[in-house]
C-alpha positions as CSV (number, residue, x, y, z in Angstrom):
1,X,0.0,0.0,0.0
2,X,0.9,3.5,-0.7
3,X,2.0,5.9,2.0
4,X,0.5,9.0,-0.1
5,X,-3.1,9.7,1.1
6,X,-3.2,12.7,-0.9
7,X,-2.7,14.2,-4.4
8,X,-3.1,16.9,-6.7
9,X,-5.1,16.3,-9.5
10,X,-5.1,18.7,-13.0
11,X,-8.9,19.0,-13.9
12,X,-9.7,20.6,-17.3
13,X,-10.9,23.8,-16.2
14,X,-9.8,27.2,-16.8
15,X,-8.7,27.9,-13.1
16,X,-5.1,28.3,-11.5
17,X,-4.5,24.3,-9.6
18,X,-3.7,22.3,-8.5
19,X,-6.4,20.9,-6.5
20,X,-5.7,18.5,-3.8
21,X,-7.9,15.6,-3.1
22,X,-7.6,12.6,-0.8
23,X,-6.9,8.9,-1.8
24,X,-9.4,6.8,-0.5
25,X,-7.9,3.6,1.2
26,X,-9.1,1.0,-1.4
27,X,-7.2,2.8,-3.8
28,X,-3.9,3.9,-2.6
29,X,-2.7,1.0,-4.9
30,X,-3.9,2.3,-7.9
31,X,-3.7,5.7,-7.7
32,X,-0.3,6.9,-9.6
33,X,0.7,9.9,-11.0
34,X,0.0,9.7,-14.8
35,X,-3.8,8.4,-14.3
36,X,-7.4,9.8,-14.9
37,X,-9.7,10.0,-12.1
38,X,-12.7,11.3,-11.5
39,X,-13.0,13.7,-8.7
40,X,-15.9,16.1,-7.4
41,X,-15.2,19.5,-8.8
42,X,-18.2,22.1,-7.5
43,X,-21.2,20.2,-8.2
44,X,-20.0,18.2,-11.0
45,X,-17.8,15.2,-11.3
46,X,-15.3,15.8,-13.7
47,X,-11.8,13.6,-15.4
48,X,-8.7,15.2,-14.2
49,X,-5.1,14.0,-14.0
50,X,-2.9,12.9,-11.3
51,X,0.0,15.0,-11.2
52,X,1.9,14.5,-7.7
53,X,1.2,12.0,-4.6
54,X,1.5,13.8,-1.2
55,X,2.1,12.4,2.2
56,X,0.1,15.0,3.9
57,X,-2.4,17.6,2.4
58,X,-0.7,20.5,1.4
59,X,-3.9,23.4,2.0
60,X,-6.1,24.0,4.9
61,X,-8.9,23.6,2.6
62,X,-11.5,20.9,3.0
63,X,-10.5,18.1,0.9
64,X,-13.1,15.6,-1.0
65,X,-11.9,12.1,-2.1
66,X,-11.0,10.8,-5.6
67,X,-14.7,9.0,-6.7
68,X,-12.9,6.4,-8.5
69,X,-9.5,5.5,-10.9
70,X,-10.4,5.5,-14.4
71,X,-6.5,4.0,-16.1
72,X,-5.2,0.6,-15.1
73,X,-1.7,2.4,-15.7
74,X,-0.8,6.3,-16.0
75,X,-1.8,7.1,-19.6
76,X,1.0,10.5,-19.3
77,X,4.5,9.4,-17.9
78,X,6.7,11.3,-15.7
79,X,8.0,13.1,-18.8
80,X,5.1,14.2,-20.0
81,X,4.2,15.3,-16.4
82,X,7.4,17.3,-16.0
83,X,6.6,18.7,-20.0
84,X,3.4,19.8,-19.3
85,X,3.9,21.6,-15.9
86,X,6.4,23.9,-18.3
87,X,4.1,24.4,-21.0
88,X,1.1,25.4,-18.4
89,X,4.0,27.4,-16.4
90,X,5.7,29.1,-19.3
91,X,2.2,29.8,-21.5
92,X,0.4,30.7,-17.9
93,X,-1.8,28.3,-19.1
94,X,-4.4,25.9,-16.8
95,X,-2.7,23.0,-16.2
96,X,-5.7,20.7,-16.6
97,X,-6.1,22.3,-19.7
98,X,-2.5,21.2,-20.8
99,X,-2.8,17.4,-19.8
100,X,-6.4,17.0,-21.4
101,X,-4.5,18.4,-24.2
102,X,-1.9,15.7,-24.1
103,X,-3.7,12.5,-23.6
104,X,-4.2,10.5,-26.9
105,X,-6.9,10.7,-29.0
106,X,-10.1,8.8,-27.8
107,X,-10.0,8.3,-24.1
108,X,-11.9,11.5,-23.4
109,X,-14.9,10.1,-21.0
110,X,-18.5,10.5,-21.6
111,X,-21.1,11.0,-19.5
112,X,-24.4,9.4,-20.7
113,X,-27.5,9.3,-19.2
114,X,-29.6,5.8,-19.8
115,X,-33.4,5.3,-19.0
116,X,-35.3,1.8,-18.9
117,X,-38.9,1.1,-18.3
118,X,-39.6,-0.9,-15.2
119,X,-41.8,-3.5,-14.7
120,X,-44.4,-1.3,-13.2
121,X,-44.0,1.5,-16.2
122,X,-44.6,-1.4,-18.6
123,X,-47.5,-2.9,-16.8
124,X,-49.1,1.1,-16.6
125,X,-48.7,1.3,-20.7
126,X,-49.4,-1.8,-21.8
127,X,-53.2,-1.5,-22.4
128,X,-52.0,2.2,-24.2
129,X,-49.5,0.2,-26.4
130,X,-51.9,-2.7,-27.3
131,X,-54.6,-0.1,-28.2
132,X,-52.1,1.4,-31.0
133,X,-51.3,-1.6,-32.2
């Protein structure tokens, strides 16, 4: 297990970070720098990066936890890491911004909302559906 209970995280939003966030126990295993998890940002849930594992928090702020790990392995190495903290240093530009900029093509995450009928919706229609039919 992990001694780091903490990390910063890069979230693709146009806002100075980073933004610390704590690692729950079940994941301190999985949680690297390089991976995308999803973490509560205001009232959303959003994909953000992990950029640096802390032993303690490093802000008085209330911290939330990481919701869950989304990469197996880090999908931007220690390189990249270390590239993109210059670009977003030297451009002043977000530093989320910068990583969602870097991942490859086609592992953006979608959100998509699914509905299904129940049992008891069915059941309420059905004379409604047979009568068009």
């Amino acid at each position: 297990m992990s001694e780091a209970g903490f990390c910063h995280v890069a979230v693709p939003a146009p806002v100075d970070g980073p933004f610390a966030y704590i690692i729950p126990d079940r994941m301190r295993d999985i949680v690297m720098v390089g991976v995308r998890v999803a973490v509560p940002f205001g009232t959303r849930t959003v994909t953000g990066v992990v950029t640096r594992l802390l032993d303690a928090p490093d802000t008085d702020n209330e911290l939330k936890p990481i919701h869950r790990v989304i990469d197996a392995e880090p999908v931007l190495d220690d390189a990249l890491i270390r590239l993109g903290r210059w670009i977003s240093d030297y451009y002043h530009a977000p530093d989320g911004e910068v990583y969602r900029a870097m991942l490859p093509l086609g592992v953006e995450v979608e959100t998509r909302t699914v509905v299904q009928l129940t049992l008891a919706g069915e059941s309420f229609l059905s004379p409604v559906t047979d009568a068009l039919r």
